[in-house]
Backbone bond lengths (Angstrom), bond angles and torsions (degrees), N, CA, C in turn:
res aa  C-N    CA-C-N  psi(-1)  N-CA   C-N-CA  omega(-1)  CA-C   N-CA-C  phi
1 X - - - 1.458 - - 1.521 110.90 -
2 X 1.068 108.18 153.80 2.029 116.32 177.20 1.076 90.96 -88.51
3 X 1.528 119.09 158.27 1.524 157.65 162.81 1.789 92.65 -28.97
4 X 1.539 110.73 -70.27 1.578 125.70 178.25 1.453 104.83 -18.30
5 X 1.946 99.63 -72.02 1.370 99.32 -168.96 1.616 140.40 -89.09
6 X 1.323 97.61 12.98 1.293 125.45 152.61 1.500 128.11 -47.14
7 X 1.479 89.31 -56.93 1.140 105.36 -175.27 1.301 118.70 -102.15
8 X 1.178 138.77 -3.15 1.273 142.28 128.83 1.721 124.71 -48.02
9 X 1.043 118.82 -39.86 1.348 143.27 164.63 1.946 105.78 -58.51
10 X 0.867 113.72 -63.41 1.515 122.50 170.52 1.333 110.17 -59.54
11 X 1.418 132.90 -36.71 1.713 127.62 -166.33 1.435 86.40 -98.18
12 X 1.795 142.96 -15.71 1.466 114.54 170.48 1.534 98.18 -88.28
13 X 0.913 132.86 6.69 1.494 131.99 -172.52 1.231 109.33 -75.97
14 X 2.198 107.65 -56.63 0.921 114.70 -177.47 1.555 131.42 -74.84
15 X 1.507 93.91 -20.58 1.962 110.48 173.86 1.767 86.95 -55.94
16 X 1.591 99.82 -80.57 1.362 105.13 -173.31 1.572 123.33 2.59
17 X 1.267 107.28 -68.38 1.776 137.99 -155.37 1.823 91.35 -74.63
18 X 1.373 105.71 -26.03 2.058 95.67 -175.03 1.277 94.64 -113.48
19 X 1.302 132.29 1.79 1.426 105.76 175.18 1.423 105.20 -122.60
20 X 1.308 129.11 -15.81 1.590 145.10 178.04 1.275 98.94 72.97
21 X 1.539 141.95 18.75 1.487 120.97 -154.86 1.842 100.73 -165.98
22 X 1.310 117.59 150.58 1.364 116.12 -150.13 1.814 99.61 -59.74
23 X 1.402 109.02 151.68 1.223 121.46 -170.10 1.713 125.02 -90.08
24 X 1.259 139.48 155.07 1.328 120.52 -149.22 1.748 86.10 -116.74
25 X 1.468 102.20 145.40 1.516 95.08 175.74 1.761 107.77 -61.61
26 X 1.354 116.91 -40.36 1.405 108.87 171.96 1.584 119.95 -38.49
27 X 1.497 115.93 -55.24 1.388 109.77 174.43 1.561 120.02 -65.90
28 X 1.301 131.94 -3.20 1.073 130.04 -155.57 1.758 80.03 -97.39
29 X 1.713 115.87 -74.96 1.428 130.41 162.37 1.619 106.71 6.00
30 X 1.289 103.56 -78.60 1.528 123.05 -172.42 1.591 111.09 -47.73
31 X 1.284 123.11 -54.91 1.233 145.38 163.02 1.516 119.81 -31.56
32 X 1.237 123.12 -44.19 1.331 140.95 -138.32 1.598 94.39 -137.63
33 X 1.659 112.70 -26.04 1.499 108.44 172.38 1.472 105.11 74.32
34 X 1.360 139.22 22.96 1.004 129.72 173.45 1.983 113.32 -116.81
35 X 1.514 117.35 -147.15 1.101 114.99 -178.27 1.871 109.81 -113.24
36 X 1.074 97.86 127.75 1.727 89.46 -179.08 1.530 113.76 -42.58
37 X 1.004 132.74 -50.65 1.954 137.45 150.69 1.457 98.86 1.97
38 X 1.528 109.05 -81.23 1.295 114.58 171.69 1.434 132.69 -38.45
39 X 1.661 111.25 -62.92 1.278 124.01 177.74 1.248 113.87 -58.42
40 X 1.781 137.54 -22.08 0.903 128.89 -169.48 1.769 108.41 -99.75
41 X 1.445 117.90 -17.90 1.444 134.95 176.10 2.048 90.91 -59.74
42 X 1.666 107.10 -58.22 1.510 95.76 -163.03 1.783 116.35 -72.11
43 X 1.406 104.46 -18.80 1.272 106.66 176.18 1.909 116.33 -58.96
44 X 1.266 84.90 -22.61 1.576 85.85 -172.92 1.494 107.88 -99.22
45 X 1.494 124.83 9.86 1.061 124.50 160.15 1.392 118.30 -111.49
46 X 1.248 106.57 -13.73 1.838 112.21 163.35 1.491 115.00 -84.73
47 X 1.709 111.26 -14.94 1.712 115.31 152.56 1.194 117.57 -60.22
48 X 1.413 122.62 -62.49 1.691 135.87 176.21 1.532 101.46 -37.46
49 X 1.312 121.94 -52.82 1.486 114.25 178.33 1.784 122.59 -88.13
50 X 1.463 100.39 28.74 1.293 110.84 -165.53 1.696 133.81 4.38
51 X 1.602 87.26 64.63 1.106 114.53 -175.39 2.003 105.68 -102.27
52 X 1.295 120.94 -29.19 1.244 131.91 150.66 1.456 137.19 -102.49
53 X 1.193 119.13 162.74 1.485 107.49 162.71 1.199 122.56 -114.23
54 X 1.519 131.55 119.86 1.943 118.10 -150.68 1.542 86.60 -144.22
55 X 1.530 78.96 148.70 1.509 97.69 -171.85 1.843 95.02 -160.08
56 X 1.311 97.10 128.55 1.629 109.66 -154.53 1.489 74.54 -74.74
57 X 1.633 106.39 150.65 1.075 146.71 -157.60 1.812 126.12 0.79
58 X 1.270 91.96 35.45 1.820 108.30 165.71 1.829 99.03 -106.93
59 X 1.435 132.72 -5.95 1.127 107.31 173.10 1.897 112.61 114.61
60 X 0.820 123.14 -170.51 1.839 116.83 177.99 1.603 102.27 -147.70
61 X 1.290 115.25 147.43 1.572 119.42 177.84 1.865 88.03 -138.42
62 X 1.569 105.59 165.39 1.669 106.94 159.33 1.111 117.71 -106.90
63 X 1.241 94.46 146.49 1.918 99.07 173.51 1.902 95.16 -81.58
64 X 1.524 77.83 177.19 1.554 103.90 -155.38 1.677 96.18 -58.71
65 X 1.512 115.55 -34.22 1.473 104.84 -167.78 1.858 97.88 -87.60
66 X 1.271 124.02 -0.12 1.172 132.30 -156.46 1.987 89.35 -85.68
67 X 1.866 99.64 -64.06 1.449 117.05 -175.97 1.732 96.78 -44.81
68 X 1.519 113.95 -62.37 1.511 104.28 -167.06 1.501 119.69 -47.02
69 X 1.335 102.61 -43.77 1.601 104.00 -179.94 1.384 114.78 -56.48
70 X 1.270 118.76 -26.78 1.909 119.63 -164.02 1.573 101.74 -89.98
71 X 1.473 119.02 -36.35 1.420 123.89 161.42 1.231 120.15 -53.97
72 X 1.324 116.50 -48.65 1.662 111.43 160.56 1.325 136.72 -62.85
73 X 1.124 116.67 -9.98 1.431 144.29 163.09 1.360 112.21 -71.91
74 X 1.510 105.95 -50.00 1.800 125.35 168.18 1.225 94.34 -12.13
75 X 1.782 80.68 -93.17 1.233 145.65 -145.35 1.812 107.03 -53.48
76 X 1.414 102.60 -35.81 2.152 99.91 169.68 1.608 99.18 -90.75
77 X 1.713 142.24 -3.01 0.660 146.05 -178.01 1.479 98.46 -69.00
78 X 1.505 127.10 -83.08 1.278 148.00 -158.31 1.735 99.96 -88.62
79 X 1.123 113.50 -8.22 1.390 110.08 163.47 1.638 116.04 -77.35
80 X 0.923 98.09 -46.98 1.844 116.54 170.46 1.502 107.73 -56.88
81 X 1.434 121.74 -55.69 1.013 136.71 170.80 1.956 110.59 -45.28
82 X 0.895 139.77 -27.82 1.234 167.28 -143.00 1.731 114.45 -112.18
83 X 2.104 89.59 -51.09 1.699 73.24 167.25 1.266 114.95 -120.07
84 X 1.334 116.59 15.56 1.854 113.18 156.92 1.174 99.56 -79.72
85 X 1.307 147.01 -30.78 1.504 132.37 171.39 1.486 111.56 -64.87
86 X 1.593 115.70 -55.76 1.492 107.21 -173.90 1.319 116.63 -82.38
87 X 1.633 130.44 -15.01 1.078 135.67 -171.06 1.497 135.40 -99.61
88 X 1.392 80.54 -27.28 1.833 104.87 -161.57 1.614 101.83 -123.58
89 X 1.391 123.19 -6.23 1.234 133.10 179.21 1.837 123.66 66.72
90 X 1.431 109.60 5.08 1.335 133.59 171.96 1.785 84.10 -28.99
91 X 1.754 114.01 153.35 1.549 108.60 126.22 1.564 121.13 -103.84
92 X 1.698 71.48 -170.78 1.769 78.24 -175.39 1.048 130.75 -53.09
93 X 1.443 115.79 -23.90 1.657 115.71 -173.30 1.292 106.84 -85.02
94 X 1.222 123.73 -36.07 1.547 130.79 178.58 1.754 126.93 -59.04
95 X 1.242 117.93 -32.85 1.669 132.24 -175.85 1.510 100.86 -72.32
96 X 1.254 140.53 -61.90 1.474 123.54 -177.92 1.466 123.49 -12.93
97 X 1.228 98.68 -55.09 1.827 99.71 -159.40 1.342 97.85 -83.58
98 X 1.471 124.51 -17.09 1.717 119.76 -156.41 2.043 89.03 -86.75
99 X 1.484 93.58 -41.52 1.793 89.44 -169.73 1.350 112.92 -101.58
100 X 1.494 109.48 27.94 1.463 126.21 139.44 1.896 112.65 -68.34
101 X 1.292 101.13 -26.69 1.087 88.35 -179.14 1.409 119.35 -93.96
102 X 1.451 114.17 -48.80 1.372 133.02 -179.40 1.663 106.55 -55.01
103 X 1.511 131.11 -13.16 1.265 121.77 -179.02 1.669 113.86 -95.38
104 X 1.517 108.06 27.54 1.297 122.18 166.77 1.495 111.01 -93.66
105 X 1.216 120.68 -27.00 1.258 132.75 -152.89 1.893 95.87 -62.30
106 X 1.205 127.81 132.04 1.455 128.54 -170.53 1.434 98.04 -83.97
107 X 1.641 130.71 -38.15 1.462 110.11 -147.97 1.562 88.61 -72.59
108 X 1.824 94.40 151.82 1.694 132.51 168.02 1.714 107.02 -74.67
109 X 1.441 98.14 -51.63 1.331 101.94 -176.42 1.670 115.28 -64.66
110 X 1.350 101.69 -44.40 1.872 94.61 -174.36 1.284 99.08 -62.48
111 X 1.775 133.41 -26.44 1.733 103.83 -147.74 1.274 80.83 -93.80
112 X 1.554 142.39 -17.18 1.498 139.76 -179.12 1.544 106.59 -63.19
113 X 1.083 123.50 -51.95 1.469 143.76 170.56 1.246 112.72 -40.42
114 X 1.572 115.28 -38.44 1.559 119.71 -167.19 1.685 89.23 -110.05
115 X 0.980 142.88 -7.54 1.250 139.77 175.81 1.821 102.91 -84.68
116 X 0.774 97.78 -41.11 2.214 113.61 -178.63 1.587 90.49 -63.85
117 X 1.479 113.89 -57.87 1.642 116.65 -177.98 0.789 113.18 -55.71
118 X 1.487 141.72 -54.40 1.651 131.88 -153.22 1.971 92.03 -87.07
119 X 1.115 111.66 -11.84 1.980 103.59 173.08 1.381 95.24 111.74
120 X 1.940 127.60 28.14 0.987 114.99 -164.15 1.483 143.20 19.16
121 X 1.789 102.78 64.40 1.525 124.88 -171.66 1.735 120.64 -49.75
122 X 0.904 116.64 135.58 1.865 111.49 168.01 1.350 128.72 -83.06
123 X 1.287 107.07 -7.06 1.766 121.19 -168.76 1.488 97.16 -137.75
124 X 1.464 123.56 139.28 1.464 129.50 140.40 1.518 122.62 -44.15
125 X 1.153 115.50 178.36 1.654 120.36 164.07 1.782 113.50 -83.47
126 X 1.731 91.72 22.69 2.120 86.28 177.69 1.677 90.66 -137.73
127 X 1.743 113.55 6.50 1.320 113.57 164.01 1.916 102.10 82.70
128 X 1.104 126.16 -13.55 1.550 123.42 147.22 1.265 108.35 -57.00
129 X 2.030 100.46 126.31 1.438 107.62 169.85 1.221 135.88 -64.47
130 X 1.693 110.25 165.13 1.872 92.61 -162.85 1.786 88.26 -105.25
131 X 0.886 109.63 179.18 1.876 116.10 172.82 1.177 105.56 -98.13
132 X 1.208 122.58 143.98 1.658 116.05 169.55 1.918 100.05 -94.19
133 X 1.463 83.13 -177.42 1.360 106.12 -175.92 1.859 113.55 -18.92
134 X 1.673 82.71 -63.48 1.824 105.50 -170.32 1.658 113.58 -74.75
135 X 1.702 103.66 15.51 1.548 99.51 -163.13 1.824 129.56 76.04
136 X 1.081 102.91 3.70 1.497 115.90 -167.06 1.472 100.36 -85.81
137 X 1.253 112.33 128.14 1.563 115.35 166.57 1.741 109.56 -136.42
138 X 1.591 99.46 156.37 1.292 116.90 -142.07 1.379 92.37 -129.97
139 X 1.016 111.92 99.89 2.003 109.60 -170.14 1.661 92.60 -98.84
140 X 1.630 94.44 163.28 1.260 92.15 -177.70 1.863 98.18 -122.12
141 X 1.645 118.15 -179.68 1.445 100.29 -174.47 1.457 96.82 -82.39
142 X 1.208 134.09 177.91 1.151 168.16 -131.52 1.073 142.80 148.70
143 X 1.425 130.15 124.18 1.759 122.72 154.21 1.394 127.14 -142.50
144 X 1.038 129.17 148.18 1.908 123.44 165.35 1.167 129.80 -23.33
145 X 1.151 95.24 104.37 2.260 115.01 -179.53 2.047 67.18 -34.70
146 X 1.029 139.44 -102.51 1.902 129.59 -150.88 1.122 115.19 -14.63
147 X 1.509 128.48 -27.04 1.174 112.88 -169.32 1.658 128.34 -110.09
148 X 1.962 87.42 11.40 1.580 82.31 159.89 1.731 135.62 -87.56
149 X 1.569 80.64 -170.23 1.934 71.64 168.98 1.488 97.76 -109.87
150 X 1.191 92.73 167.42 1.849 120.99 154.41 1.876 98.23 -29.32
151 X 1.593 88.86 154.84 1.362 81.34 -160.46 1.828 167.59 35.91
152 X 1.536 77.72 10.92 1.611 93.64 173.25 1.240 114.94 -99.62
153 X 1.243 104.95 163.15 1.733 114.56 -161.29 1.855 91.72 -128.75
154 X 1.232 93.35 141.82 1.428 105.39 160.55 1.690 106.06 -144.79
155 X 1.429 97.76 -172.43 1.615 117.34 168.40 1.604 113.36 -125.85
156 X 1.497 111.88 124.38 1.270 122.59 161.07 1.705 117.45 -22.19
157 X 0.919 133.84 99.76 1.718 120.97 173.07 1.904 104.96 -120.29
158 X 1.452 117.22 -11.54 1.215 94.33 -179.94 1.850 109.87 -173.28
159 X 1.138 107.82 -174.27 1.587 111.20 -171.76 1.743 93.75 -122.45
160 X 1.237 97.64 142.02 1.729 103.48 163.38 1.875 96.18 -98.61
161 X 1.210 97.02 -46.49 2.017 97.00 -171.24 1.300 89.34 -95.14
162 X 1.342 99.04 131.43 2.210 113.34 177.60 1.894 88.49 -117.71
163 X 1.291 122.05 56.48 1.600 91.12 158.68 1.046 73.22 -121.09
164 X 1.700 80.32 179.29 1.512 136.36 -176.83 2.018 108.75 -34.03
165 X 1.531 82.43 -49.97 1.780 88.72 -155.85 1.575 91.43 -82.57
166 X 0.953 147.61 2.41 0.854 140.22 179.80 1.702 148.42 -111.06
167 X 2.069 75.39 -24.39 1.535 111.00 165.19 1.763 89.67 -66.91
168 X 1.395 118.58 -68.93 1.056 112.89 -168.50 1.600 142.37 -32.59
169 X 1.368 87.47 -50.89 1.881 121.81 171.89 1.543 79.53 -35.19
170 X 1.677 104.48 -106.13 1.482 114.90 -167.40 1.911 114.64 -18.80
171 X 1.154 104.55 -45.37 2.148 106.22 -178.09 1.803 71.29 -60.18
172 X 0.699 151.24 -117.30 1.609 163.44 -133.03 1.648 95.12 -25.88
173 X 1.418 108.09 -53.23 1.966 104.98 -162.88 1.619 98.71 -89.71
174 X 1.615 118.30 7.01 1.775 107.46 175.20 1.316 106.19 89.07
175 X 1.493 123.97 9.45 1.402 115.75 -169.73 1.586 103.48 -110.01
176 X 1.544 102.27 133.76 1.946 110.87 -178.35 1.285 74.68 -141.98
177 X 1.842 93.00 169.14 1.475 117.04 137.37 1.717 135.95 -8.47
178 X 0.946 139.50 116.74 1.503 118.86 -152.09 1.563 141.81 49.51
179 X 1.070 104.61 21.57 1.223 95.36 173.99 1.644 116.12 -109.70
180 X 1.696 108.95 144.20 1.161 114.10 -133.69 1.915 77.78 -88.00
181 X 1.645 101.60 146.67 1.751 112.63 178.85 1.522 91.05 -123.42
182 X 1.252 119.53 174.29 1.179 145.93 -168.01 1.580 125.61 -168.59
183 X 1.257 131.84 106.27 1.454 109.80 178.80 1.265 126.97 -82.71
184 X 1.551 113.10 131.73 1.799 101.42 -175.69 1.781 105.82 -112.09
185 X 1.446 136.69 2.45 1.054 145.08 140.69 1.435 125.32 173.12
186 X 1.379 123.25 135.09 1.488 127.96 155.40 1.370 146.59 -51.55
187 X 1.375 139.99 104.52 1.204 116.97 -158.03 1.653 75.44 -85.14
188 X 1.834 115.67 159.64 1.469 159.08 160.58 1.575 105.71 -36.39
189 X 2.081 90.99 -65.36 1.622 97.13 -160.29 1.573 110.21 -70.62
190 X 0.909 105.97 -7.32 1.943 89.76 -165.20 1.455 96.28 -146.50
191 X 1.291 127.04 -7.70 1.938 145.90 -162.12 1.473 104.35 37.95
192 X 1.475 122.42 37.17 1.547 112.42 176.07 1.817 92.16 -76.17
193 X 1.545 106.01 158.95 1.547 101.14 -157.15 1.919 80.76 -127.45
194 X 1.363 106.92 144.49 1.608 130.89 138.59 1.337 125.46 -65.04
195 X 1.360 117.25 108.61 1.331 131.09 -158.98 1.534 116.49 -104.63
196 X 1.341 133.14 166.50 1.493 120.52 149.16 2.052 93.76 -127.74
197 X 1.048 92.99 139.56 1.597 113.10 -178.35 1.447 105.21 -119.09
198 X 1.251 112.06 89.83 1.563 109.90 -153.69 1.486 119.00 40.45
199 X 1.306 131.43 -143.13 1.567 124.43 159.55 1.085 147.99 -28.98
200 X 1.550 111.39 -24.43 1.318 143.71 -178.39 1.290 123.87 -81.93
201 X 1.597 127.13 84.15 1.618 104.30 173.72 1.391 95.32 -90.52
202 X 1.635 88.77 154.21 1.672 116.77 -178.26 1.803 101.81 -145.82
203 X 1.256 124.91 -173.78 1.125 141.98 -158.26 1.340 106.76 -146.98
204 X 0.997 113.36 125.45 1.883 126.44 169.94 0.974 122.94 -140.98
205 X 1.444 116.56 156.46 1.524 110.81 -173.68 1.932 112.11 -83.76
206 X 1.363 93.18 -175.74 1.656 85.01 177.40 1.468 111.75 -85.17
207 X 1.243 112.31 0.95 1.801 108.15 -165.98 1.946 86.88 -89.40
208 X 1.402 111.17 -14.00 1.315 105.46 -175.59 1.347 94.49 -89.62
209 X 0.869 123.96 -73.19 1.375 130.61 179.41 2.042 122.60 -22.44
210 X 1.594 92.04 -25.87 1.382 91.87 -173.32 1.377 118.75 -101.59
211 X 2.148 102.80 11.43 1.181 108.07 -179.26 1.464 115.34 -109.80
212 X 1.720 102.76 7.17 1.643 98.84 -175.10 1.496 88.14 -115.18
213 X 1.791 87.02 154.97 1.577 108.43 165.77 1.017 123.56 -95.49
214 X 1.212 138.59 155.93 1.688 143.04 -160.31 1.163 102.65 -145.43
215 X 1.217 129.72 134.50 1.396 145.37 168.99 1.915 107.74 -103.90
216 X 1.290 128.74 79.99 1.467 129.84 179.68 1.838 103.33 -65.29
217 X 1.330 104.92 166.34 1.727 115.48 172.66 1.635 111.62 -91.37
């Protein structure tokens, strides 16, 4: 496959996974920042390699060899992601764009190699699961620091928003991966919530709140 269809392959993967249901060349367009013209020319060459299933204006889904390929794509994506954070000391906000690149790389053997190295991890450094070898992923439960109550405790396990400005925010309020949250109250008018972040209470809004994942007991 080209670089192109890689990554076309990866952005129906990811529509796929939030909408559960066949994907519209418009959303694909939007995604990819280009013109549906375009998006609809490659769909019909990721059909030819029956790597999709397309059907002019019902939308695009992948076939089974289509899904494996985009998981493997994942999977050296957030693997990479994994050891510029643990290895190379990258943060979180910084690795996106670098293992945008590195998840081109074809060899099987190196990303297996670097998967054995990092302790064959299940989560990235933004807490999205990685695929193993066979494509298999292993989610864990989860939900939105928003949707607790007062007095509940969870653990940090993940990001819904992975940019930049946002990874950052959180390095600013003390919030990573594991770190233990707690709710100490909601205001009504706007539901931005009073937090404890380990020792730390702080205040956030709900648009923040509705972008972290929480793992409760």
């Amino acid at each position: 496959m080209t670089l192109s269809e890689e990554n076309y392959l990866k952005g129906i993967y990811h529509l796929t996974v939030v909408s559960n249901a066949d994907v519209s060349t418009n959303a694909i367009a939007e995604m990819m920042e280009t013109k549906a013209s375009s998006v609809t020319d490659m769909l019909k060459k990721l059909a030819e390699k029956d790597l999709v299933n397309y059907v002019k204006y019902q939308g695009v889904s992948l076939t089974d060899a289509g899904k494996l390929a985009a998981k493997m794509i994942v999977r050296k994506h957030r693997l990479w992601e994994v050891f510029l954070v643990e290895k190379l000391d990258f943060s979180w906000d910084e690795v996106h764009d670098i293992a945008e690149q590195l998840e081109h790389i074809k060899s099987e053997k190196l990303i297996n190699k670097l998967d054995d190295f990092l302790g064959n991890p299940t989560e990235d450094p933004h807490g999205d699961p990685i695929p193993n070898a066979k494509g298999e992923i292993f989610k864990i439960d989860k939900q939105l620091l928003s949707e607790l109550a007062i007095n509940q405790k969870g653990i940090c396990v993940g990001v819904k928003d992975t940019s930049s400005d946002f990874l950052k925010y959180l390095d600013k309020q003390g919030i990573s991966l594991g770190s233990a949250i707690s709710i100490v109250s909601k205001e009504s008018f706007d539901l931005s919530l009073k937090i404890w972040v380990g020792a730390t209470e702080i205040t956030i809004s709900n648009k923040i709140a509705s972008n972290l994942f929480v793992k409760t007991s």
